[in-house]
N, CA, C and O of each residue as an XYZ file, in Angstrom:
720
protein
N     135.874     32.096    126.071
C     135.253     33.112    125.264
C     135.701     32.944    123.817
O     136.904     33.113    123.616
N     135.023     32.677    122.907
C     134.736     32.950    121.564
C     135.667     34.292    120.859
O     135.695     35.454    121.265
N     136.284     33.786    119.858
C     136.955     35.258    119.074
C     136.599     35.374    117.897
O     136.905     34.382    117.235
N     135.888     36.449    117.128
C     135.690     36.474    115.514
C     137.115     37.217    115.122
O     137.859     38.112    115.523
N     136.995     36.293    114.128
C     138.551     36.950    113.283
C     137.710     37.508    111.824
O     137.886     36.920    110.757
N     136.732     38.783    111.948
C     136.276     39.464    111.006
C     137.661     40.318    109.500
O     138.175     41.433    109.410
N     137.751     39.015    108.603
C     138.800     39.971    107.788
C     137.652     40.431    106.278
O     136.999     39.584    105.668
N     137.655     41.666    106.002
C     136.763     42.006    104.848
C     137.547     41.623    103.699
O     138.669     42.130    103.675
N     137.313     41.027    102.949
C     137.908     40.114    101.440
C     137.533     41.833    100.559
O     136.317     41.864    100.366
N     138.124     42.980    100.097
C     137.654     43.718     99.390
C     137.597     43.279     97.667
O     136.819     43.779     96.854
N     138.613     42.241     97.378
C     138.077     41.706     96.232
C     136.706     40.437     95.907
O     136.468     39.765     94.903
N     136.106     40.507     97.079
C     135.171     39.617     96.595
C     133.594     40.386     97.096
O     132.516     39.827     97.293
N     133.875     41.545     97.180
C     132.465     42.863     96.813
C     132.366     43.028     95.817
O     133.204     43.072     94.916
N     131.253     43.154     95.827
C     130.402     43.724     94.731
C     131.189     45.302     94.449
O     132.031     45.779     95.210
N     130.725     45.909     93.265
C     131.279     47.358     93.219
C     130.205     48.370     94.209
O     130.579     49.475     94.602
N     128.822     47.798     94.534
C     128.089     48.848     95.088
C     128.140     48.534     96.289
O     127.570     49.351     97.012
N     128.888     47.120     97.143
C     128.950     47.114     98.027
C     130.552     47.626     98.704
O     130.789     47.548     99.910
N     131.466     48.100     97.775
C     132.796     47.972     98.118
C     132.304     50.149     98.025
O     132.993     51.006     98.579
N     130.928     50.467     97.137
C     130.802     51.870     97.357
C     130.382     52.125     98.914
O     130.903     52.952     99.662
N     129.299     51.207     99.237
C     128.891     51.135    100.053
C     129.645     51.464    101.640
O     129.541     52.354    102.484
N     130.288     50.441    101.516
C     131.156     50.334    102.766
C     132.514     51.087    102.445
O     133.438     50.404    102.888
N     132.985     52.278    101.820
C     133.377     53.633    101.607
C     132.549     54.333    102.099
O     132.807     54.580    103.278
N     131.447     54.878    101.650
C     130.598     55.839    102.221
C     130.684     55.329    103.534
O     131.498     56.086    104.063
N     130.323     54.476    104.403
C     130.158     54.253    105.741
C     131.442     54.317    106.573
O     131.356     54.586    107.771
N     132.608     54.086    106.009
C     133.818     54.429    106.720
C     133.853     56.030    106.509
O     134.239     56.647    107.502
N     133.465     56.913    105.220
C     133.645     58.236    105.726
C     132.738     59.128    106.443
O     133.051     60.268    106.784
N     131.368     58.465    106.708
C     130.413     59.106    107.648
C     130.904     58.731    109.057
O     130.651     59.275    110.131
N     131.825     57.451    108.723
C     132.077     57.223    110.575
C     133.405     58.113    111.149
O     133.610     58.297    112.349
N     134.480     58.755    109.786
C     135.210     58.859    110.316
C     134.915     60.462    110.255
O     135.667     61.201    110.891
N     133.712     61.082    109.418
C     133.325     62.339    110.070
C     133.166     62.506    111.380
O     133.640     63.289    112.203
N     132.407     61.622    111.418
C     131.519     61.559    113.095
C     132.280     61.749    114.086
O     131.787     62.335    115.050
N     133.383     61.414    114.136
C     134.342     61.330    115.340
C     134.898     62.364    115.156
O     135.021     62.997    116.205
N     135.493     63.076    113.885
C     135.969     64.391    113.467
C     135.404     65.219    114.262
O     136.207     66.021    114.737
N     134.012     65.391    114.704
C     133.112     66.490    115.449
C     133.342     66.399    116.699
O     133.066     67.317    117.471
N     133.850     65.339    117.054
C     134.440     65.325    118.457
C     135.704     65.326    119.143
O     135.903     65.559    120.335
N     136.829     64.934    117.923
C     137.727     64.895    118.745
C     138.843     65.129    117.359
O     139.064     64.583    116.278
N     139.466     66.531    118.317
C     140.390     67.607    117.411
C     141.476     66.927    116.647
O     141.941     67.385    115.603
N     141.846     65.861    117.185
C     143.099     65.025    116.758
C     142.552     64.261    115.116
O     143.233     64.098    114.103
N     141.555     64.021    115.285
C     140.731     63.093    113.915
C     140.530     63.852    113.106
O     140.885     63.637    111.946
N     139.782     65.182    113.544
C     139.033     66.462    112.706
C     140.854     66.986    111.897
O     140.891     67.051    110.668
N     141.976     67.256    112.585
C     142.860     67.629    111.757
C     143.446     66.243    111.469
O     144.653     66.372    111.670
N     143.217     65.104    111.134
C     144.013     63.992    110.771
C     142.608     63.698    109.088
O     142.787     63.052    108.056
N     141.507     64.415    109.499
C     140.706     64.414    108.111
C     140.732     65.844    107.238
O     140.751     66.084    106.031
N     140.727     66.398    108.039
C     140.382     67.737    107.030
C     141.549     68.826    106.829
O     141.207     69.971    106.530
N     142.722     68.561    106.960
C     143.883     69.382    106.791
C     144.415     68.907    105.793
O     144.386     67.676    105.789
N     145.061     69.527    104.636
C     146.033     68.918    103.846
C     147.106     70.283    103.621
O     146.868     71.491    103.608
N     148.375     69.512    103.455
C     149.419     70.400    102.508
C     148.959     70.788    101.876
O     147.731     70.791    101.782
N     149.974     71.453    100.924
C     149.971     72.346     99.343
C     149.732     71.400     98.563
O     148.526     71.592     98.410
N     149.946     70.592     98.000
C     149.764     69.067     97.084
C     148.204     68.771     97.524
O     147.519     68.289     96.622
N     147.440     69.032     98.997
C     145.945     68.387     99.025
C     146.592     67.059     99.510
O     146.049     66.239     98.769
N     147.606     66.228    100.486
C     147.523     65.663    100.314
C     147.345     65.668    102.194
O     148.027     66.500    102.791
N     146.530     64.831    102.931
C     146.223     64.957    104.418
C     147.815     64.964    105.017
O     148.917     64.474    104.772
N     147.168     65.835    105.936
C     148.891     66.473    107.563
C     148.000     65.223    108.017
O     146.834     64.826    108.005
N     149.505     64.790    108.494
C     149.163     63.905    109.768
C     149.446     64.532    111.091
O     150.261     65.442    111.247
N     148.854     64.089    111.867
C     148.583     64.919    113.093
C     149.958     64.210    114.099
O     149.676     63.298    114.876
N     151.078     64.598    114.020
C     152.100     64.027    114.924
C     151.988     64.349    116.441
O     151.206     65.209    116.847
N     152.781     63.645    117.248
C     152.816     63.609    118.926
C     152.716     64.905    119.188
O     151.834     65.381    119.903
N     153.950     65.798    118.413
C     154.004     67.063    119.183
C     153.075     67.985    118.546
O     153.037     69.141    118.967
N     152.412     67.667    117.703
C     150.705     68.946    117.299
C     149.886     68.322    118.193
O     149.351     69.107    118.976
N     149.514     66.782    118.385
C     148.638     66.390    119.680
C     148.841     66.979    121.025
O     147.887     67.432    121.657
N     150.234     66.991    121.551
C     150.336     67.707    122.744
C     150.191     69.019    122.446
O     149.944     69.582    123.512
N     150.213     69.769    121.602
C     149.956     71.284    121.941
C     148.328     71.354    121.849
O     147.832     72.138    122.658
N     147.488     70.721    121.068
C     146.247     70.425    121.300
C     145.705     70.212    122.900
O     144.824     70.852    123.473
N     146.188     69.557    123.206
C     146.045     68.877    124.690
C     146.288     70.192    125.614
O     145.520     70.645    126.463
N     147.824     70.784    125.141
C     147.993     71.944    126.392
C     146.849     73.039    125.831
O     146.538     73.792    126.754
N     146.320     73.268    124.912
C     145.713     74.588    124.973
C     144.255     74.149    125.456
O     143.675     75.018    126.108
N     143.607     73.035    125.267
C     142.641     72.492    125.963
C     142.367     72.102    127.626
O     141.325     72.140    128.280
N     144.221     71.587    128.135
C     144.144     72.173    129.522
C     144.341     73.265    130.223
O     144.069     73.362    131.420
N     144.946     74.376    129.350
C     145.017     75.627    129.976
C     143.346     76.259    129.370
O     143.010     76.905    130.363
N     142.376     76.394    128.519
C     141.365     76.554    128.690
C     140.375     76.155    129.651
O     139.325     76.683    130.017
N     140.897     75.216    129.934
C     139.436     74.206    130.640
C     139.697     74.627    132.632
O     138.958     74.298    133.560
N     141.037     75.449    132.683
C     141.692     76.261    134.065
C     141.598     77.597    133.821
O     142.066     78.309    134.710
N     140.866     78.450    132.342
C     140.424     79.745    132.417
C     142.214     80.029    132.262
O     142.206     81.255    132.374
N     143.068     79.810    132.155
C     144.121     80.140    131.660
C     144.665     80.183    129.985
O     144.259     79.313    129.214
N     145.611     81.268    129.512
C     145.961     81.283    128.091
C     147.234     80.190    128.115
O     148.087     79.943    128.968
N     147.010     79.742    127.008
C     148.259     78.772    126.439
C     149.248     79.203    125.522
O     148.922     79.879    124.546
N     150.530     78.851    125.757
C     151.693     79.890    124.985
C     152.168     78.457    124.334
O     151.768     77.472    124.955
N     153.141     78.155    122.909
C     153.170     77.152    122.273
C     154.777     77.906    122.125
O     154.659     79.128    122.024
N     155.418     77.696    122.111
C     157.044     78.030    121.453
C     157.619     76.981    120.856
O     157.876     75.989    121.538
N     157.919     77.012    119.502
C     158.154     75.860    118.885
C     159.245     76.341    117.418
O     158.913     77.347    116.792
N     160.242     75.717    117.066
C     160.844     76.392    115.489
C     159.835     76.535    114.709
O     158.695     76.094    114.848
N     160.310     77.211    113.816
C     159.863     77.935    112.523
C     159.476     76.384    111.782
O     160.083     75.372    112.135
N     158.290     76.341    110.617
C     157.964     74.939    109.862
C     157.777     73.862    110.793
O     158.153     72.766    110.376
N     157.265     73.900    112.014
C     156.789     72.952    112.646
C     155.538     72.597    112.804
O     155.269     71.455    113.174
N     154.535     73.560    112.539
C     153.117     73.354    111.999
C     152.297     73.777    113.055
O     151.297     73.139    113.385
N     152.760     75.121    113.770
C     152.257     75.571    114.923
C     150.854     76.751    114.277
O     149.881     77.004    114.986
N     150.961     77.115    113.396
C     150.370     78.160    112.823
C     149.412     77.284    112.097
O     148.251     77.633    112.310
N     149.542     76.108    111.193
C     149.040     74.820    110.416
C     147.638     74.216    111.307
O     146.482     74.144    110.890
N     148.324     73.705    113.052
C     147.808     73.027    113.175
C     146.832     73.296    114.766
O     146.048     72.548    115.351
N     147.390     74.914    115.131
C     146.610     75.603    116.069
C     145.771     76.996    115.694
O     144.742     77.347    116.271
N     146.260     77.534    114.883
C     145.984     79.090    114.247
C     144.352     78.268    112.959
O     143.173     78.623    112.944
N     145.074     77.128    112.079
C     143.886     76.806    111.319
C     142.959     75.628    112.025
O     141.732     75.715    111.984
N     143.645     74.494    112.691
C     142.859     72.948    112.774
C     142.094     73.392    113.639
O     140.883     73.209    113.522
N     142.640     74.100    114.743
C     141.986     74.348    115.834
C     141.211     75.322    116.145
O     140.910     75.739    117.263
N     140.833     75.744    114.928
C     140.045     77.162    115.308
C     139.084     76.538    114.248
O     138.000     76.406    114.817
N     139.007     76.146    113.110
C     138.480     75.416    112.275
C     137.302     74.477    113.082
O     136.079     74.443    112.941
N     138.375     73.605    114.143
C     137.348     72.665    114.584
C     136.755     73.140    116.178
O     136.104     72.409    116.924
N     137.120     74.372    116.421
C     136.481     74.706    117.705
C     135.168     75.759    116.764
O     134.017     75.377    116.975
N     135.285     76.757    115.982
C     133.872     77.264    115.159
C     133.008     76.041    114.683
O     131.809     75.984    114.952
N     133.658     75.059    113.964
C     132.165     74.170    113.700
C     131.582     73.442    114.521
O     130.551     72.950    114.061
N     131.895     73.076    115.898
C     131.619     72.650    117.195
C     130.541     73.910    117.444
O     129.365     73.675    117.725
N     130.980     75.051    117.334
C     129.972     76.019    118.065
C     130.772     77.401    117.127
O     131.907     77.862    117.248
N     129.559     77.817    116.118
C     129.795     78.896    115.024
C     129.509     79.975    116.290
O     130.317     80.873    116.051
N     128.707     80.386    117.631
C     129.264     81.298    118.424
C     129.708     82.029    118.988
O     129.214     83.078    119.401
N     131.311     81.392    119.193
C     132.185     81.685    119.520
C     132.856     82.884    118.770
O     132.521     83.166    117.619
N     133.935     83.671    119.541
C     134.556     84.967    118.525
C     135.672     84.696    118.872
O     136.019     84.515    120.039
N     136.469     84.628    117.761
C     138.185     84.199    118.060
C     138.875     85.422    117.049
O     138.334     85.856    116.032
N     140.187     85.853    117.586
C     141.011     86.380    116.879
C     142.536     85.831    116.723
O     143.304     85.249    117.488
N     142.598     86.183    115.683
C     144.080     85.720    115.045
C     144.904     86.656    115.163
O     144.563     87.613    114.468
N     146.448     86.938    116.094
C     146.921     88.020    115.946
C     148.346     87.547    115.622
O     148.964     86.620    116.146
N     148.756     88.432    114.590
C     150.233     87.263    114.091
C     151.124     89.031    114.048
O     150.726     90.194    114.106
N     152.766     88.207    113.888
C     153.060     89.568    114.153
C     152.929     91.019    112.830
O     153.258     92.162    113.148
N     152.540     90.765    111.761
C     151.977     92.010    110.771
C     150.268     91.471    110.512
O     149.801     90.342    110.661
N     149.873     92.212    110.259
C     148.137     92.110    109.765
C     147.911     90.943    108.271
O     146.969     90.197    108.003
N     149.114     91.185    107.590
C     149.157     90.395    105.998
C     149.284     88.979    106.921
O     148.376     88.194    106.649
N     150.061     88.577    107.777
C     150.221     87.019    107.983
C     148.908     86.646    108.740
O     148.365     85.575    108.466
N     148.218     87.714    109.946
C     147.020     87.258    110.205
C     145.951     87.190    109.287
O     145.063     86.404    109.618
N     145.732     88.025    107.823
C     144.584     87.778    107.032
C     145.051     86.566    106.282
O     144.134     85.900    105.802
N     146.283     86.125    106.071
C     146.782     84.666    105.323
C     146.025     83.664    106.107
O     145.613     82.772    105.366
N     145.784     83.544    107.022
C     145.148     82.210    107.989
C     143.919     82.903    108.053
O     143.011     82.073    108.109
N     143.580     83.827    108.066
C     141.797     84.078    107.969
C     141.262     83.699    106.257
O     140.073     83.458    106.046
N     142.044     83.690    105.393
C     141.803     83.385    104.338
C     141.405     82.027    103.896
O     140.524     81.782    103.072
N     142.462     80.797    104.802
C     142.631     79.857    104.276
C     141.858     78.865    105.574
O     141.766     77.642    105.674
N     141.307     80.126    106.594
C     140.120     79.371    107.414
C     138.905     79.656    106.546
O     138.069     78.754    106.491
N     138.720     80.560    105.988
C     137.331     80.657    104.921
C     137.634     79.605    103.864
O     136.830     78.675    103.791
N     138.769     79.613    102.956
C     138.911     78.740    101.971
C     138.456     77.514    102.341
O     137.814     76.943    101.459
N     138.640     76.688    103.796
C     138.098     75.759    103.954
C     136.730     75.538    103.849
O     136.103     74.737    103.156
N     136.287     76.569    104.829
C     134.781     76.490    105.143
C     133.988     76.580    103.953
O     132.893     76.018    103.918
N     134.434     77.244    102.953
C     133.761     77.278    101.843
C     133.942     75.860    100.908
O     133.084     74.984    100.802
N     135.179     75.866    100.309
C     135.891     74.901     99.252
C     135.904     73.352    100.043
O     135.705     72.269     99.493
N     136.105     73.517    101.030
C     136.512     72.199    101.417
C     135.747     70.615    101.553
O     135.238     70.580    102.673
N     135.569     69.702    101.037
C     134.649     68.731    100.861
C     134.473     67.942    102.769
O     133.524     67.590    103.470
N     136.010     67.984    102.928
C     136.500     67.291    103.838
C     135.675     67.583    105.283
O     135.320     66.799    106.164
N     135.520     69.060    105.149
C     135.327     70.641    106.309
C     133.806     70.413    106.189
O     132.964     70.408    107.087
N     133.671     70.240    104.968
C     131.777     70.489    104.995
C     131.400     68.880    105.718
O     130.719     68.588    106.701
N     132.060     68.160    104.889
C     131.687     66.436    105.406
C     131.230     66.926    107.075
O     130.128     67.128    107.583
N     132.498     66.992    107.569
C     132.231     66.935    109.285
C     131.134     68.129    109.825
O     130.172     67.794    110.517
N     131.333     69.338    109.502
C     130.943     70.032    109.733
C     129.603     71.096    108.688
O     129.491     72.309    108.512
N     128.796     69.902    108.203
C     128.062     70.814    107.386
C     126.561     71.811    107.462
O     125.747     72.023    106.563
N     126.574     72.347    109.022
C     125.973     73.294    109.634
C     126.222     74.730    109.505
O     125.357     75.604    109.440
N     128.084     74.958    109.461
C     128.707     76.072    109.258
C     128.529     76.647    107.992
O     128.827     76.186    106.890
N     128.017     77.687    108.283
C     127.374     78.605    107.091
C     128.112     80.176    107.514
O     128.499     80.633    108.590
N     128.085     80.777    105.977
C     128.659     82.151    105.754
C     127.237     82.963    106.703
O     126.171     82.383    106.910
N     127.598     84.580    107.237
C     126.217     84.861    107.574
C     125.976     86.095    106.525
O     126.045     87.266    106.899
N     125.705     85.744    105.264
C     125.442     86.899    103.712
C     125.063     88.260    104.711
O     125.623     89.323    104.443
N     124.569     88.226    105.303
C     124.206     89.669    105.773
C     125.384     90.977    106.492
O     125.307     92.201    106.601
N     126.685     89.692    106.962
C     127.605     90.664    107.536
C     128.823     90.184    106.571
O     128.750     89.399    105.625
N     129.879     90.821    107.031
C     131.055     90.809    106.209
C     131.246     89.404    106.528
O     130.622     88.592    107.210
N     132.642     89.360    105.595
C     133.318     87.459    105.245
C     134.449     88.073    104.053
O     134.442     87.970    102.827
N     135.317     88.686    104.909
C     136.197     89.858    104.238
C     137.793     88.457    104.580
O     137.866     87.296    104.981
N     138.735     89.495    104.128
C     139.967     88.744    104.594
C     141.057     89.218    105.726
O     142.241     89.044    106.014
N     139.494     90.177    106.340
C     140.349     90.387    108.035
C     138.683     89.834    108.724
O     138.796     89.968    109.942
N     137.722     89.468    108.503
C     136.895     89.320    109.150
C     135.939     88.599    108.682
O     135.373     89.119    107.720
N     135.354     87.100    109.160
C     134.229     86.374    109.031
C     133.162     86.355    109.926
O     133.331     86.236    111.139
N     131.707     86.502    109.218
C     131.056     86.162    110.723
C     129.709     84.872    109.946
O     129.169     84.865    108.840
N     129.616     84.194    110.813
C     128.804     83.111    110.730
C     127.687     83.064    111.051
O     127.474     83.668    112.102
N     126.715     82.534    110.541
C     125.512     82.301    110.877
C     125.243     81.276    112.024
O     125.284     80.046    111.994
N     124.911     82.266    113.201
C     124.965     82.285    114.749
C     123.288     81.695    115.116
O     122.386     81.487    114.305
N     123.268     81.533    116.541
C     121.834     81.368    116.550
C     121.744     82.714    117.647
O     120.736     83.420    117.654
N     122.806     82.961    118.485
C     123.401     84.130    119.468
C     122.968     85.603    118.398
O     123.030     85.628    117.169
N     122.701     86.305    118.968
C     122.662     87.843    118.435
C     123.999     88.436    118.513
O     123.861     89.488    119.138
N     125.463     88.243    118.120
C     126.668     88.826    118.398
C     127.130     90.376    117.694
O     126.964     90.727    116.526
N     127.712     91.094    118.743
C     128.001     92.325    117.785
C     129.945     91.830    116.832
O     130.310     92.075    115.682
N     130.610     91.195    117.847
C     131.629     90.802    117.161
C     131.971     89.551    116.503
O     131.562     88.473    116.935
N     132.855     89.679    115.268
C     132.943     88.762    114.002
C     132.980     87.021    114.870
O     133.205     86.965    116.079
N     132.861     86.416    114.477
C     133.143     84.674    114.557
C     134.511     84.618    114.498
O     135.023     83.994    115.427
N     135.567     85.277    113.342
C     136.727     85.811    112.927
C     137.576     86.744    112.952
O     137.248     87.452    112.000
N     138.923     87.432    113.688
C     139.274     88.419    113.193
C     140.451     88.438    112.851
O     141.102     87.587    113.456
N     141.202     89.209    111.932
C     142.810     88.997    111.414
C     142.987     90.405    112.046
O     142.397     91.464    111.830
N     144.314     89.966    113.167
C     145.040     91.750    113.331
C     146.446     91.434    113.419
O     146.815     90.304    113.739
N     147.380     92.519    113.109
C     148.644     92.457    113.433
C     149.076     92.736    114.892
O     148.750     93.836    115.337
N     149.619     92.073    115.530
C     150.000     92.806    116.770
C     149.857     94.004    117.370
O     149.496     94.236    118.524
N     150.288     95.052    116.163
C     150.225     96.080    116.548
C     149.065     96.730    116.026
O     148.882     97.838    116.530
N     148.376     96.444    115.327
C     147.513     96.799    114.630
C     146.114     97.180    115.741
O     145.839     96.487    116.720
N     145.382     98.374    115.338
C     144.220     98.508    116.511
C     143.273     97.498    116.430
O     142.814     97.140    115.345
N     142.999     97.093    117.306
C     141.354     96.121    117.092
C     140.439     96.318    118.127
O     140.691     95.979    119.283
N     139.194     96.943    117.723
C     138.750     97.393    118.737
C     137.120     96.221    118.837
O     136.496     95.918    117.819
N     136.861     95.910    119.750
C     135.925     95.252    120.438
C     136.679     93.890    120.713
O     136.033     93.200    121.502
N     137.887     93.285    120.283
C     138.342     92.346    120.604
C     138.539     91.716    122.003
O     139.390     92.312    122.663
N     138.177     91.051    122.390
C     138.660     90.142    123.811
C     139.468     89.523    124.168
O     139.424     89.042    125.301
């Protein structure tokens, strides 16, 4: 059997072909973003600087466990130290990339005061709105102008008739009523 040893020379493109084949590596690496959670937060997450989270072993396995305790109708519990990117990379990546999969869905955020749950409802809108990265993969997800898109509550333009938000920020203790 035959082997191509395909190496791309990037100094001997053209400039519209070296644009070219950019654009086509970031439509391909959207594409996979829509499917698989590990890519979608290895493209569209960044630090404070903007500069991309890499998606390490232990944010992949908590990905993995909350996808096998869903897929058994069971809840998934994550216990992990403080600055480990549990809030980063399940509270935003994963709620981020389970709404643009299916705007639908109604998820709530419950952290332990109401101010830390509207901080991650904030900076899940900041994406959806601001984000080049967020729209690339996902550019179906739309605000729904007719209902709120507050900083305890988003709701999206559904194709479903829903009475509750796409979004909700509560504190633990805080009342929330129609929540599931």
């Amino acid at each position: 059997m035959r082997s191509f040893n395909l190496e791309l020379d990037l100094n001997r493109l053209t400039e519209e072909q070296a644009e070219e084949a950019a654009r086509v590596a970031i439509a391909s690496a959207y594409t996979e973003s829509r499917i698989n959670p590990h890519k979608f937060v290895d493209i569209v997450l960044k630090d404070e600087t903007g500069k991309r989270l890499e998606n390490d072993v232990i944010h992949r396995t908590w990905i993995e466990h909350a996808y096998y305790c869903w897929n058994r109708g069971m809840n998934s519990l994550i216990l992990a130290p403080w600055e480990s990117g549990k809030s980063t990379h399940m509270a935003l990546g994963l709620i981020l990339f389970e709404l643009g999969r299916n705007p639908n869905l109604r998820t709530a955020i419950v952290c332990n005061t109401d101010a830390n749950a509207m901080k991650r409802v904030q900076t899940i809108k900041s994406y959806m709105e601001e984000d080049s990265d967020y729209r690339g993969v996902f550019p179906h997800v739309e605000r729904d102008r007719k209902r709120a898109w507050t900083d305890h509550m988003l709701y999206l333009k559904r194709k479903a008739r829903l009475i509750d938000p796409s979004l909700e920020a509560h504190g633990v203790l805080t009342a929330a009523m129609s929540v599931r």
